[in-house]
N, CA, C and O atoms as a printed pandas DataFrame, in Angstrom:
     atom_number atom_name residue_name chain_id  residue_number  x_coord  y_coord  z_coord
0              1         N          UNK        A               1   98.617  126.383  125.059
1              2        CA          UNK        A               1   99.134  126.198  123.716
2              3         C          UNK        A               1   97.995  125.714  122.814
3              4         O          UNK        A               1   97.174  124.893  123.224
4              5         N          UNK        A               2   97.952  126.256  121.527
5              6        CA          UNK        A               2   96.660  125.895  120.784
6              7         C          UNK        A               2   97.413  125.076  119.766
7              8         O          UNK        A               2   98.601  124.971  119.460
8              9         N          UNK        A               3   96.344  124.563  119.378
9             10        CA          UNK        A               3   96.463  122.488  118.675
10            11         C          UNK        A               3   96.308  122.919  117.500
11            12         O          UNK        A               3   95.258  123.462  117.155
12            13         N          UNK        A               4   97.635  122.693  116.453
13            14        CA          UNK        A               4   97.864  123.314  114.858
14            15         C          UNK        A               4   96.509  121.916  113.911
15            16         O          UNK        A               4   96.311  120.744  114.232
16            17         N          UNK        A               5   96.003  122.559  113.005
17            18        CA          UNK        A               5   94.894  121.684  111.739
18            19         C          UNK        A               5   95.213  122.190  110.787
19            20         O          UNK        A               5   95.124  123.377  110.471
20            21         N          UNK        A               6   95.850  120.829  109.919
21            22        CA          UNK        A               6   96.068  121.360  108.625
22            23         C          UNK        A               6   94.911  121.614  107.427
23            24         O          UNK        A               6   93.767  121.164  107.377
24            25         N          UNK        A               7   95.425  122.258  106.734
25            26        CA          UNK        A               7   94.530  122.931  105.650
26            27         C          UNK        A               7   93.518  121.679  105.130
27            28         O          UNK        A               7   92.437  122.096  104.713
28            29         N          UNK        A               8   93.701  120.150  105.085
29            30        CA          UNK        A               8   92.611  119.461  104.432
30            31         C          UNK        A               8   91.825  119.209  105.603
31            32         O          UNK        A               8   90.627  119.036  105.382
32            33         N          UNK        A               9   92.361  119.121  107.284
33            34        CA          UNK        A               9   91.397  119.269  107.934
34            35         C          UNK        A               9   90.391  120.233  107.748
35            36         O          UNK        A               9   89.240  119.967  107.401
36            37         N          UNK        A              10   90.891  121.497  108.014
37            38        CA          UNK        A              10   90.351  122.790  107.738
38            39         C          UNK        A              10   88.856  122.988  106.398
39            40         O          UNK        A              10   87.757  123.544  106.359
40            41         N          UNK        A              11   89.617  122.245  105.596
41            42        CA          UNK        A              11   88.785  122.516  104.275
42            43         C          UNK        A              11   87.881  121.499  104.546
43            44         O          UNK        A              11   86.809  122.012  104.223
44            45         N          UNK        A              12   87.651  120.396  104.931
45            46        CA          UNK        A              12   86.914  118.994  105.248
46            47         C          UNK        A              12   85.920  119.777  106.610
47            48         O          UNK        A              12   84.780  119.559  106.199
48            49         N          UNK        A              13   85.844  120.142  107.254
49            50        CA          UNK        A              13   84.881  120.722  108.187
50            51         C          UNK        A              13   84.535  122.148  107.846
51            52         O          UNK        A              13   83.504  122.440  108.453
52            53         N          UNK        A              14   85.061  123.347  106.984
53            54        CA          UNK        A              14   84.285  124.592  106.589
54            55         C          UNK        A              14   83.485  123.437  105.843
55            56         O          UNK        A              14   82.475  123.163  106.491
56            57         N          UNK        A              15   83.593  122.775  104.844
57            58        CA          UNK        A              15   82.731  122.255  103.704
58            59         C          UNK        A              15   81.535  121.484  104.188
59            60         O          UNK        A              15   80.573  121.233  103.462
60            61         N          UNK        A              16   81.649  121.074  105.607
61            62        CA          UNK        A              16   80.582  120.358  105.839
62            63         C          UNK        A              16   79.720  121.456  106.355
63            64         O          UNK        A              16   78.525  121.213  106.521
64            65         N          UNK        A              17   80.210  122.683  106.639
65            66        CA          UNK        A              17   79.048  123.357  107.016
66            67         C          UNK        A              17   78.447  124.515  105.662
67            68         O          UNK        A              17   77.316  124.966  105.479
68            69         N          UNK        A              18   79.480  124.685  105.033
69            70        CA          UNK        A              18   78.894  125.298  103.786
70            71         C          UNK        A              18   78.616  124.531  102.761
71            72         O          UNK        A              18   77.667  125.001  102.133
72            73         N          UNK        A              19   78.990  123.634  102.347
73            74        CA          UNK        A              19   78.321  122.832  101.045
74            75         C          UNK        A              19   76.886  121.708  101.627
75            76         O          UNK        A              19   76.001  121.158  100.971
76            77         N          UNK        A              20   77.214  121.710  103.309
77            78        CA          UNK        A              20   76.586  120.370  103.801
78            79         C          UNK        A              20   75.364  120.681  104.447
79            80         O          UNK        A              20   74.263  120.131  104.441
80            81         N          UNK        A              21   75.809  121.681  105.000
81            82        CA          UNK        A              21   74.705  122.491  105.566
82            83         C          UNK        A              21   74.403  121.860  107.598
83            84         O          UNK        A              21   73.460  121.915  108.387
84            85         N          UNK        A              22   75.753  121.358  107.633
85            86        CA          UNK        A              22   75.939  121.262  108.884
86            87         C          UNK        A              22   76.156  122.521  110.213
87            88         O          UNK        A              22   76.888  123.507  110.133
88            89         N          UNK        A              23   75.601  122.268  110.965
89            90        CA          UNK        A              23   75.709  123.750  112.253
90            91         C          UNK        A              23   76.839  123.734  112.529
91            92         O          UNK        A              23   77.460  122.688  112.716
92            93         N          UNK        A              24   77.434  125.116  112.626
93            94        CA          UNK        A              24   78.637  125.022  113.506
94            95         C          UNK        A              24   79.045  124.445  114.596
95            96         O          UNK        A              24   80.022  123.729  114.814
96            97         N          UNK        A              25   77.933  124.945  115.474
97            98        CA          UNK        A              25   78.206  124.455  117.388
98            99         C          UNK        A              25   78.202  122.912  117.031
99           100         O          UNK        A              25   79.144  122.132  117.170
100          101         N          UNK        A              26   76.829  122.618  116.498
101          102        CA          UNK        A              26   77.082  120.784  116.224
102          103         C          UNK        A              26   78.463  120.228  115.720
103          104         O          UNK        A              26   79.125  119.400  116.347
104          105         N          UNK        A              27   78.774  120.709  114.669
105          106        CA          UNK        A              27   79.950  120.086  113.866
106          107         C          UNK        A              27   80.910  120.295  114.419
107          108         O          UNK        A              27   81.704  119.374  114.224
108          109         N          UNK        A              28   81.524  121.494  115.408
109          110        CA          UNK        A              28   82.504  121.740  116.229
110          111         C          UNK        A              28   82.315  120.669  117.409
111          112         O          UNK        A              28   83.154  119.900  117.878
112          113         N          UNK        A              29   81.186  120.817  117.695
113          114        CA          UNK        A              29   81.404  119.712  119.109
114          115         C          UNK        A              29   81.553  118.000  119.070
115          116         O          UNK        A              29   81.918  117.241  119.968
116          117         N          UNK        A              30   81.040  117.648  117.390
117          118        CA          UNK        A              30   81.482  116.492  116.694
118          119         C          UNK        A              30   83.002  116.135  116.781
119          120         O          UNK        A              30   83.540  115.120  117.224
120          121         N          UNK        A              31   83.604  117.409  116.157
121          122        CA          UNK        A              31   85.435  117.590  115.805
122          123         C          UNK        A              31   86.210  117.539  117.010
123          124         O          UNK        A              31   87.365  117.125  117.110
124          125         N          UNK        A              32   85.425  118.027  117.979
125          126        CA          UNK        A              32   85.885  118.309  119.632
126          127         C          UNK        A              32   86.720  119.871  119.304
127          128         O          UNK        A              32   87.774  119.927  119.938
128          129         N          UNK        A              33   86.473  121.013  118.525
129          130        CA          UNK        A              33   86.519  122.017  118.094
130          131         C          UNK        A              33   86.038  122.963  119.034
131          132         O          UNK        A              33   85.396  122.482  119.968
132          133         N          UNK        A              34   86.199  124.253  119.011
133          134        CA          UNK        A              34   85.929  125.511  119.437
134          135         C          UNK        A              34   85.186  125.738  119.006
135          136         O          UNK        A              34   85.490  125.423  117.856
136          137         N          UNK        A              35   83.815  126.281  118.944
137          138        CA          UNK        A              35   82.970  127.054  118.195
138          139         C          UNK        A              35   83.580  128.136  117.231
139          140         O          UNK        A              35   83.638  128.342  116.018
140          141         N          UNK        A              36   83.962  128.662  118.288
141          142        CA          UNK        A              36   84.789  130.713  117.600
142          143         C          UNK        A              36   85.507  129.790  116.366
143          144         O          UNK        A              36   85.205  129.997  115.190
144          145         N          UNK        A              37   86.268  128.982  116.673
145          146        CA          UNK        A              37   87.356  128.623  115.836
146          147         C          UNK        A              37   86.238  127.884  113.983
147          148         O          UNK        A              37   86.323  128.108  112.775
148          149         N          UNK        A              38   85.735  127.384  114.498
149          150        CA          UNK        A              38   85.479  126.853  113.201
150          151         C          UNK        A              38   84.221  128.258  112.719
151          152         O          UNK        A              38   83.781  128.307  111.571
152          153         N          UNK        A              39   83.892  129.066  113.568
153          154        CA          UNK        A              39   83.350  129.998  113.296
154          155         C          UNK        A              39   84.408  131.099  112.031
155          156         O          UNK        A              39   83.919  131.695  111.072
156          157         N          UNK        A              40   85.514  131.096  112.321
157          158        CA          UNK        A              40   86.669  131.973  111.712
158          159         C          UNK        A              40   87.029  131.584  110.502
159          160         O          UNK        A              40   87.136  132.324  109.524
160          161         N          UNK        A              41   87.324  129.821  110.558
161          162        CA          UNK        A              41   87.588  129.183  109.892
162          163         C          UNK        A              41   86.653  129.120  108.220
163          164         O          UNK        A              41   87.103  129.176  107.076
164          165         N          UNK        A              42   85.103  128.972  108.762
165          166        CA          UNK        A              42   84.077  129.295  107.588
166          167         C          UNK        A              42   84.049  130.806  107.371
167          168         O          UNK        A              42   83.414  131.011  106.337
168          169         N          UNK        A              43   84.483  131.977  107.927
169          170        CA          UNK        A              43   84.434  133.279  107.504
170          171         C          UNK        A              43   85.672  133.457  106.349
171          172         O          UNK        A              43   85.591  134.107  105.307
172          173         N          UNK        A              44   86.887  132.655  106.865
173          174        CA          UNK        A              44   88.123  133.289  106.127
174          175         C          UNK        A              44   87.875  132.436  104.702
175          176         O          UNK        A              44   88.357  132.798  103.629
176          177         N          UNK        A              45   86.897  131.037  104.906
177          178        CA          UNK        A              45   86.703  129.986  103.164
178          179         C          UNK        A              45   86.204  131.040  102.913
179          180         O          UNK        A              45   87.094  131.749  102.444
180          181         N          UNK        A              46   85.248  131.583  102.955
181          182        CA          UNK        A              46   83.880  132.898  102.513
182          183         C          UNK        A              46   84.790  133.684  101.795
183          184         O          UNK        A              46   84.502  134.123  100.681
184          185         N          UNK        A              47   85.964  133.916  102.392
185          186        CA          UNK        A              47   86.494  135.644  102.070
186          187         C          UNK        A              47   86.820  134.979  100.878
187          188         O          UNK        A              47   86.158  135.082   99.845
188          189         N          UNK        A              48   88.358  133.944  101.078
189          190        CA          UNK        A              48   89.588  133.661  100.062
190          191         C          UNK        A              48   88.822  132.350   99.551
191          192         O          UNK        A              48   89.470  131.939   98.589
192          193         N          UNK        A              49   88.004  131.731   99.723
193          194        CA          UNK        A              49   87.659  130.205   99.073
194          195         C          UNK        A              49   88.785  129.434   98.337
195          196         O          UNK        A              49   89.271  129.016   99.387
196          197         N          UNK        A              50   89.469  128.987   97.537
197          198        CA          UNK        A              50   90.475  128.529   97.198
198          199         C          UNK        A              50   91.800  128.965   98.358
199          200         O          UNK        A              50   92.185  128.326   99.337
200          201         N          UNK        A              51   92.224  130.098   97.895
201          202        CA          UNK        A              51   93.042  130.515   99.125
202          203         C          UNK        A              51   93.140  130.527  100.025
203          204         O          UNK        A              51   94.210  131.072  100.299
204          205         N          UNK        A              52   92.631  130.226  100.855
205          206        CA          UNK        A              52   91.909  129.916  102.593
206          207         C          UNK        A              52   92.968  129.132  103.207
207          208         O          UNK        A              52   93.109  128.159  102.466
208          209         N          UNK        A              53   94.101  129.018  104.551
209          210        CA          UNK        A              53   94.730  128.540  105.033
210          211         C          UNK        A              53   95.277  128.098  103.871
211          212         O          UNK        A              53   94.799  127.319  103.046
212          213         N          UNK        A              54   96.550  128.788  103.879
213          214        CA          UNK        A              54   97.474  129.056  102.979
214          215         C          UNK        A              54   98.924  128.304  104.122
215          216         O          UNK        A              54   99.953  127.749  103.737
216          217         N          UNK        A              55   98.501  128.554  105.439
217          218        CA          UNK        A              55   99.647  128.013  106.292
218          219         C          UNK        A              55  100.400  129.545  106.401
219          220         O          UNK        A              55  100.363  130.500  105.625
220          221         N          UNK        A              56  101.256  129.313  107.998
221          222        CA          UNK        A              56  101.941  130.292  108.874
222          223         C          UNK        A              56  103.019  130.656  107.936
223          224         O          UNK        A              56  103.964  129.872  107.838
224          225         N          UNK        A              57  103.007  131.905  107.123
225          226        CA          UNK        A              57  104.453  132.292  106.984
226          227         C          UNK        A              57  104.040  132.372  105.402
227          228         O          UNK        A              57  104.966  132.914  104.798
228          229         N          UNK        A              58  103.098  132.061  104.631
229          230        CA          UNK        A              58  102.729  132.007  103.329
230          231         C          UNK        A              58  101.761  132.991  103.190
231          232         O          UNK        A              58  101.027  133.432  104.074
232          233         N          UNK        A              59  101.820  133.387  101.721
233          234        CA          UNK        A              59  101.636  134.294  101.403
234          235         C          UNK        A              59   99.655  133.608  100.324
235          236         O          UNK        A              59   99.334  132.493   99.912
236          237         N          UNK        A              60   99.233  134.368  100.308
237          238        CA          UNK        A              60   98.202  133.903   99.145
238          239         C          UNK        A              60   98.417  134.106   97.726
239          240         O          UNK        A              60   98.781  135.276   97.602
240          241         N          UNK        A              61   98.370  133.541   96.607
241          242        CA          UNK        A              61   98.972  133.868   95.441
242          243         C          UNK        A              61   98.688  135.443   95.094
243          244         O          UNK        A              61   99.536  136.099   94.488
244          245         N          UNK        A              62   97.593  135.940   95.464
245          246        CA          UNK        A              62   97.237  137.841   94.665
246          247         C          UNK        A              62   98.345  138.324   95.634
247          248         O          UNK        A              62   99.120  139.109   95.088
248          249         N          UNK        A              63   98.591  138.082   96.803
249          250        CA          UNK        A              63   99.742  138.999   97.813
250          251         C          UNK        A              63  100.977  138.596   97.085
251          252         O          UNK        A              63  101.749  139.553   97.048
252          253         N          UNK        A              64  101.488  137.468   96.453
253          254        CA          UNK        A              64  102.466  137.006   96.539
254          255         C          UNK        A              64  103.006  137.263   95.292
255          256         O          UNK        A              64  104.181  136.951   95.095
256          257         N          UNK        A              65  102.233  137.871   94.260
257          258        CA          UNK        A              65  102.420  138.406   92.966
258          259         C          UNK        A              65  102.732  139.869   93.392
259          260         O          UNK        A              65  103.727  140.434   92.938
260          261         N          UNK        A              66  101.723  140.606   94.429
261          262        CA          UNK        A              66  102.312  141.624   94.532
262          263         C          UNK        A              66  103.479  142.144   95.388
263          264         O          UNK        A              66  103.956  143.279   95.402
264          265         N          UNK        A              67  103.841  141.030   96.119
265          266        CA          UNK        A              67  105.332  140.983   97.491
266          267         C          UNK        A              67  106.414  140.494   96.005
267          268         O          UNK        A              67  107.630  140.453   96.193
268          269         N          UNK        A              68  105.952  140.218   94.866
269          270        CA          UNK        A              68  107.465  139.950   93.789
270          271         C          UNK        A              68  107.851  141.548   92.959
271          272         O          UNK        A              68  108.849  142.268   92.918
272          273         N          UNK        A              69  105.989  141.620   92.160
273          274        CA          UNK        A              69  106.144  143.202   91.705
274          275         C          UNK        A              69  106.864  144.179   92.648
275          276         O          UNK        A              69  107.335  145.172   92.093
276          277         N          UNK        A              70  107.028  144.077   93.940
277          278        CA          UNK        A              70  107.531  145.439   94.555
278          279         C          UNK        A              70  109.012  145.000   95.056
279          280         O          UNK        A              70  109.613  145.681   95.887
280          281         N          UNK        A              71  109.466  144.017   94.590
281          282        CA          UNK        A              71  110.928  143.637   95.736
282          283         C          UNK        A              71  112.156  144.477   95.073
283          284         O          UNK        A              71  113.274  144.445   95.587
């Protein structure tokens, strides 16, 4: 079973490696983290930055404008 992190966790460790300039493997093995995982984690800030872990079952606001336009 994998161990749920909420979004200010989430955002508090991508930021230390993109604004901070902290290593992944280091900063993951700080967090007691996965590599892959905080590896995914700084790809998906990259993509959506604001939007980024939005949480299971939510939508991102550009999807969620267009899941209203089409209902």
């Amino acid at each position: 079973m994998s161990k749920g992190y909420d979004k200010d966790f989430k955002l508090y460790a991508v930021k230390m490696v993109v604004k901070d300039g902290k290593l992944v493997d280091e900063l993951a093995r700080e967090l007691v983290l996965v590599h892959q995982t905080l590896h995914k984690w700084v790809g998906k800030y990259k993509e959506d930055q604001g939007d980024s872990f939005v949480g299971s079952g939510n939508l991102i606001p550009s999807d969620k404008e267009e899941y209203e336009k089409n209902k």
